[in-house]
C-alpha positions in Angstrom: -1.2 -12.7 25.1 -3.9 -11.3 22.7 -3.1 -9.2 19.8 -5.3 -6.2 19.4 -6.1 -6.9 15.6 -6.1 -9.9 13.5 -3.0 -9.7 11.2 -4.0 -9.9 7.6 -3.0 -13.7 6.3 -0.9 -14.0 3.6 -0.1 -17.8 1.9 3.2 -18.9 2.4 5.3 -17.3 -0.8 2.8 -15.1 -1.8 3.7 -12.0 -2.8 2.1 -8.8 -2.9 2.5 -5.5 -4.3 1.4 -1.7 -3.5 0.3 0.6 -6.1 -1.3 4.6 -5.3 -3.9 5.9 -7.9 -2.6 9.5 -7.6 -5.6 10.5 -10.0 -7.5 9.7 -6.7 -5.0 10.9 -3.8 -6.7 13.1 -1.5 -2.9 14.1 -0.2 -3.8 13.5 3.5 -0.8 11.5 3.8 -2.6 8.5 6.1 -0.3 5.9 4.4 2.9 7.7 5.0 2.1 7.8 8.8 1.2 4.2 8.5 4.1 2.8 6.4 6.6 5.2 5.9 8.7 2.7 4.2 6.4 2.2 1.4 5.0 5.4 1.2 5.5 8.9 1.4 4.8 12.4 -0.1 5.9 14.4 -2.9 6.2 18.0 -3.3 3.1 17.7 -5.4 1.3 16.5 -2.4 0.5 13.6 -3.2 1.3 10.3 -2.3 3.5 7.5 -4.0 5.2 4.3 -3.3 8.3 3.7 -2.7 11.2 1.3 -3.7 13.0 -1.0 -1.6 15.9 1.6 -2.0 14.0 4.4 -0.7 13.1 5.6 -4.2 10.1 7.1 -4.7 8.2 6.0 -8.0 6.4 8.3 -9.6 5.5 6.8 -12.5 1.7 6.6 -13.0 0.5 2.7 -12.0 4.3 2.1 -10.2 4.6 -0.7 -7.8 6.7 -2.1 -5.3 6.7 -5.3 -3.2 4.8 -5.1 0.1 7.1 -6.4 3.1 5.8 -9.2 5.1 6.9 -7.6 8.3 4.6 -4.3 6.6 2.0 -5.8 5.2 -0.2 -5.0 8.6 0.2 -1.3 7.9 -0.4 -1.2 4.3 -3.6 -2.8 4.5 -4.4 -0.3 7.2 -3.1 2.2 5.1 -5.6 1.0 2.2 -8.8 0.6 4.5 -8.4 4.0 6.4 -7.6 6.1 2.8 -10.1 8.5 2.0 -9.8 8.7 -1.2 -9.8 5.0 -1.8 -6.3 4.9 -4.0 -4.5 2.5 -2.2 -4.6 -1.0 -4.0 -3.0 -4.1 -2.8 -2.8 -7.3 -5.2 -1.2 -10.4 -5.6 1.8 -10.4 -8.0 1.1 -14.0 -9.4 -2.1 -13.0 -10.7 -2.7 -9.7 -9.9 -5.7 -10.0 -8.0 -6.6 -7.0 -5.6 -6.5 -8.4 -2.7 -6.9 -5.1 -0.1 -8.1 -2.2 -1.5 -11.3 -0.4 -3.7 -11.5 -3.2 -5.8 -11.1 -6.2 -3.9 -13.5 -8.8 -4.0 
């Protein structure tokens, strides 16, 4: 069996966390549909991350752990944005690792 895309790789205990510039959210709401569970839509229209308890965090730079089993979608999420405000980084050294400014 083949998988249709290569799953991002992640080093064993590496954690990562999700963070939305709102300053550049275009609002089109591509990373709700992707990852509901980390993102989602305020009445603003724009988007935000989430807690693990469903909270959503709308203080400016907010961040929240990316699941492991989720991870696929919030790096899609990140690439297919189009306004380029998703940003995915390691919490040990907070290096963007998916996003506008990774290397």
């Amino acid at each position: 069996m083949t998988a249709q895309h290569e799953a991002p790789t992640q080093a064993a205990g590496e954690a990562l966390e999700v963070w939305i510039d709102q300053d550049l959210c275009t609002g089109d709401g591509i990373c709700a549909q992707y990852a509901p569970e980390v993102f989602e839509l305020d009445i603003d229209g724009l988007a935000y991350v989430k807690s693990a308890d469903d909270e959503l965090l709308q203080e400016a730079g907010a961040t929240t752990p990316v699941p492991l089993p989720l991870l696929q979608d919030v790096v899609d999420s990140a690439k297919e944005c189009p306004g380029d405000c998703i940003h995915v980084r390691r919490v040990s050294d907070r290096v963007e690792v998916y996003g506008p400014d990774a290397e």
